[in-house]
C-alpha positions in Angstrom: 6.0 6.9 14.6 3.2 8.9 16.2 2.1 12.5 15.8 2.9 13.8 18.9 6.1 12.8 20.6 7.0 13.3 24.0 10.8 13.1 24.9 11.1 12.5 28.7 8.5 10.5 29.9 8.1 11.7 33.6 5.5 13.4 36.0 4.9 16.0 33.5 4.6 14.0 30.8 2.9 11.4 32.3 0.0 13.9 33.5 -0.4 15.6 29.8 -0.6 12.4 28.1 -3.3 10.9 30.7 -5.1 14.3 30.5 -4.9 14.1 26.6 -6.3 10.6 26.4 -9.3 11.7 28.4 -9.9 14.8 26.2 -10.4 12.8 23.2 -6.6 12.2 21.9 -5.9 8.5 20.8 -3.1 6.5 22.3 -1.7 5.7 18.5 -1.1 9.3 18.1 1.4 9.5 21.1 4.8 8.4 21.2 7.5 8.5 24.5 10.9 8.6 24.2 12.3 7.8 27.2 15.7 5.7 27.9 14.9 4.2 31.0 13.0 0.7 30.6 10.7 0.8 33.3 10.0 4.0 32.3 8.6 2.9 29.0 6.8 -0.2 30.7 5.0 2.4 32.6 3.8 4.6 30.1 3.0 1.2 28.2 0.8 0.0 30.4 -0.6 2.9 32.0 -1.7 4.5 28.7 -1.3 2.2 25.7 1.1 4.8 23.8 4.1 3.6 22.0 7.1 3.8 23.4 10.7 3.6 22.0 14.3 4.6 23.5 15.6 6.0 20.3 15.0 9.6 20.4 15.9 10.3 17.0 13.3 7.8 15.2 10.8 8.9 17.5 10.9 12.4 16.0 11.9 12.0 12.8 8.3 11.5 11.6 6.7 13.9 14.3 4.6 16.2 14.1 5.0 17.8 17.5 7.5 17.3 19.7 7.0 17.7 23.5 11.0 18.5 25.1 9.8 17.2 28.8 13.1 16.5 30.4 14.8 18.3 32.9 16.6 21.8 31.9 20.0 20.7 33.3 19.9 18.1 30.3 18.3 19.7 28.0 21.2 20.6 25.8 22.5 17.0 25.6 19.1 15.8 24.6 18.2 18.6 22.1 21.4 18.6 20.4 21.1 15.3 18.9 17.9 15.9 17.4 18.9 18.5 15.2 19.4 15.9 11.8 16.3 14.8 12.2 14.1 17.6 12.2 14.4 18.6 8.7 10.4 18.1 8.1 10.4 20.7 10.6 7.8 19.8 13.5 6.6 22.2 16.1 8.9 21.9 19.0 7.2 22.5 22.2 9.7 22.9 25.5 8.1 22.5 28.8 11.6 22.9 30.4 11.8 26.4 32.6 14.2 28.6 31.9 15.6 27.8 28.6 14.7 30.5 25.9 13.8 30.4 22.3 17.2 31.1 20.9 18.8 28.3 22.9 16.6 25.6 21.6 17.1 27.4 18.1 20.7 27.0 19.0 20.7 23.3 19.8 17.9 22.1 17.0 17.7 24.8 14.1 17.2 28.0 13.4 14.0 27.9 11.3 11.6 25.6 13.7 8.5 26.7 15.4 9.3 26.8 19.2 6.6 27.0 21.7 7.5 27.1 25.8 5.0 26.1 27.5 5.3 26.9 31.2 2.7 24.2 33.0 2.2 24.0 36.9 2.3 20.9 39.1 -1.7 21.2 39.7 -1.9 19.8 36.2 -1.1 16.3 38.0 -4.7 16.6 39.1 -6.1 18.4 36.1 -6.3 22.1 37.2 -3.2 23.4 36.1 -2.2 26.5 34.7 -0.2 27.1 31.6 1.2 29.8 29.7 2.2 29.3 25.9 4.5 31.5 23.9 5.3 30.8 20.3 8.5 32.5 18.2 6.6 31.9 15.0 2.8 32.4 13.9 1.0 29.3 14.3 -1.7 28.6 11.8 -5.3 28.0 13.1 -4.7 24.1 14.1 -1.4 24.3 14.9 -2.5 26.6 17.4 -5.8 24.7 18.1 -3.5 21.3 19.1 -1.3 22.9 21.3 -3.8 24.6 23.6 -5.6 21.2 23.3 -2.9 19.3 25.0 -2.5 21.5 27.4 -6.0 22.7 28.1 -6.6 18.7 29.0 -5.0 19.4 32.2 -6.4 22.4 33.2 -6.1 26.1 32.1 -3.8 27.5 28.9 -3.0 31.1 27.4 -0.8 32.3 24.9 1.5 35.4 25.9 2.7 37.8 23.3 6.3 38.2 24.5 9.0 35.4 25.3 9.5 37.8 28.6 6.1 37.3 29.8 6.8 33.2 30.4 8.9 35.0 33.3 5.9 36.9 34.7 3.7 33.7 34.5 6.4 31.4 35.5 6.3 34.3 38.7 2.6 34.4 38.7 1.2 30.2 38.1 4.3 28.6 37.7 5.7 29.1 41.2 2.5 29.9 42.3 1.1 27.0 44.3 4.1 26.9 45.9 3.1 30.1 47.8 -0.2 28.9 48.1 1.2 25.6 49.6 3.2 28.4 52.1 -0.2 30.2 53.4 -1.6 26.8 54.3 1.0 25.8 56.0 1.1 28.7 58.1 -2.8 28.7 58.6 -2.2 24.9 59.8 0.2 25.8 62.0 -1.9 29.1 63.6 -4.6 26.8 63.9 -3.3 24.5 66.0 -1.6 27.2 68.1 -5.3 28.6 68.7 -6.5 25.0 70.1 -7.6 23.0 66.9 -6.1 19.6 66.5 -3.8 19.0 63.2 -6.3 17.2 61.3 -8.9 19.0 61.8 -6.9 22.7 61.0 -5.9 21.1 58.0 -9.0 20.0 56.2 -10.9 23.4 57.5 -7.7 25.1 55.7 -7.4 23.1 52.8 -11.3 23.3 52.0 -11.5 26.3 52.7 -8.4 27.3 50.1 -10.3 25.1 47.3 -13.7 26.5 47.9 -12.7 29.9 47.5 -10.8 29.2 44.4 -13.9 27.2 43.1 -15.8 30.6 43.8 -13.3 32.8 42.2 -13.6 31.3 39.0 -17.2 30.4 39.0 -18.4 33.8 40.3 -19.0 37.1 38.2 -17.6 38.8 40.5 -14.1 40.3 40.8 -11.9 38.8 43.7 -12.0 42.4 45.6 -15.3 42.2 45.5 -15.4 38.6 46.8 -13.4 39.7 49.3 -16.0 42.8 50.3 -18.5 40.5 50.6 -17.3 38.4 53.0 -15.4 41.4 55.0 -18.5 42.7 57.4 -17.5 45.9 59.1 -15.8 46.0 62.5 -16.0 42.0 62.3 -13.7 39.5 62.1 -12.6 39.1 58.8 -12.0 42.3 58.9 -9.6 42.7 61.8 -7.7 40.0 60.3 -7.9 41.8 56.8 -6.7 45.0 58.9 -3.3 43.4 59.9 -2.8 41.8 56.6 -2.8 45.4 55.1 -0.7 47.3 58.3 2.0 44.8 57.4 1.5 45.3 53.7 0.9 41.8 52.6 0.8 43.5 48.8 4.2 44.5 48.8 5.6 40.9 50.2 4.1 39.4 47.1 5.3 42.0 45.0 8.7 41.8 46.5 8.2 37.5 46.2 7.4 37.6 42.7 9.6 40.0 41.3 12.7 37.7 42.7 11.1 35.1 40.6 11.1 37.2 37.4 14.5 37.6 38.1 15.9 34.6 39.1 14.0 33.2 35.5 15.8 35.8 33.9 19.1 34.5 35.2 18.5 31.3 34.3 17.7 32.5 30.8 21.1 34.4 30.4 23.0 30.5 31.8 21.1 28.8 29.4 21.0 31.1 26.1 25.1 31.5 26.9 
């Protein structure tokens, strides 16, 4: 078997695998585990991986193996694969929710665990990832994991288990709020005469140039902001009414019920 095995081989996977090959990876290296048929005809095709419904061969031989089902059955997956992990591979879960010591429980106390908290903009390479690991990688350990998931956009390593629930606030729910403003700025738009088209392409352009600006420009995003904000115009009476009805404290109120709806799901999970 390959390398690099991938147990679940939907959206998620799919995306990783495609951004992998692009960045250099080879298609031998890659196995999927995944029990439906069409499934594996898919990745097959699509990618020229191999692809097998036994879960245990398919990481018996592993090097990494990439957990990319859904949480709900993670456990029943997992579980199996315990008696064939005695080479110990590097178990990488890109399930939310589920902590270290629950995957420990499941597959062995003594593996290396990484969760890996991606975002559904890696589906068109610009996602957003943050990486925690219980044990010290070595130098290309380390190097292989941030290569997988840097092929689909951005990656960081956190220090703390507890800080996947900050970035799982902060990216990993993130374009969801993102996907929120625009809908709202579609909607206003319209209301002030535009037609739907039209309101949503100025919108969405408008949300993907200033991104693209962010992150190419020197310059902090307050300062971006300044810039654009001329006094007693119109930016800045809409800025104005952002800050009377203190648009910071909505987010801070937003993401802090993510942090602790992740913690909650920790606590289901870890039992």
């Amino acid at each position: 078997m390959s390398k690099i095995v991938f147990i679940g081989g939907g959206n998620m996977a799919s995306c990783l695998i495609g951004g992998m090959l692009a960045n250099g990876f080879s298609n031998q290296d890659i196995t999927v585990s995944e029990p439906n048929e069409d499934s594996r005809q898919r990745m097959a095709s699509s990618y020229g991986v191999l692809t097998t419904a036994d879960n245990q061969a398919a990481v018996s031989e592993a090097e990494i193996v990439v957990l990319a089902v859904k949480p709900q059955i993670m456990a029943k997956v997992a579980s199996p694969l315990a008696t064939a992990l005695d080479h110990k591979p590097i178990i990488v879960s890109i399930a939310a929710g589920i902590p270290v010591n629950a995957l420990q429980n499941w597959l062995g106390q003594d593996l290396k665990i990484v969760r890996a908290m991606p975002n559904t903009p890696a589906m068109v390479q610009c996602g957003a990832t943050g990486l925690f690991a219980n044990q010290s990688l070595d130098n290309d350990q380390q190097t292989i994991i941030e290569n997988i998931f840097s092929a689909v956009g951005y990656a960081c390593w956190v220090n703390r288990e507890s800080d996947i629930d900050a970035v799982t606030a902060v990216s990993g729910s993130g374009p969801a709020y993102f996907f929120l403003i625009y809908e709202a700025m579609i909607k206003v738009g319209q209301e002030l005469g535009l037609d739907a088209e039209t309101a949503s392409q100025l919108t969405l352009h408008t949300a993907m140039g200033a991104a693209r600006l962010a992150i190419t420009s020197e310059s902090a995003p307050h300062e971006l902001r300044r810039q654009v904000t001329s006094p007693g115009g119109t930016t800045q009476a809409a800025i104005e009414s952002f800050q009377s009805q203190n648009l910071e404290s909505i987010f801070r109120n937003a993401m802090t019920s993510a942090v602790e709806r992740a913690q909650e799901m920790s606590d289901d999970f870890a039992g």
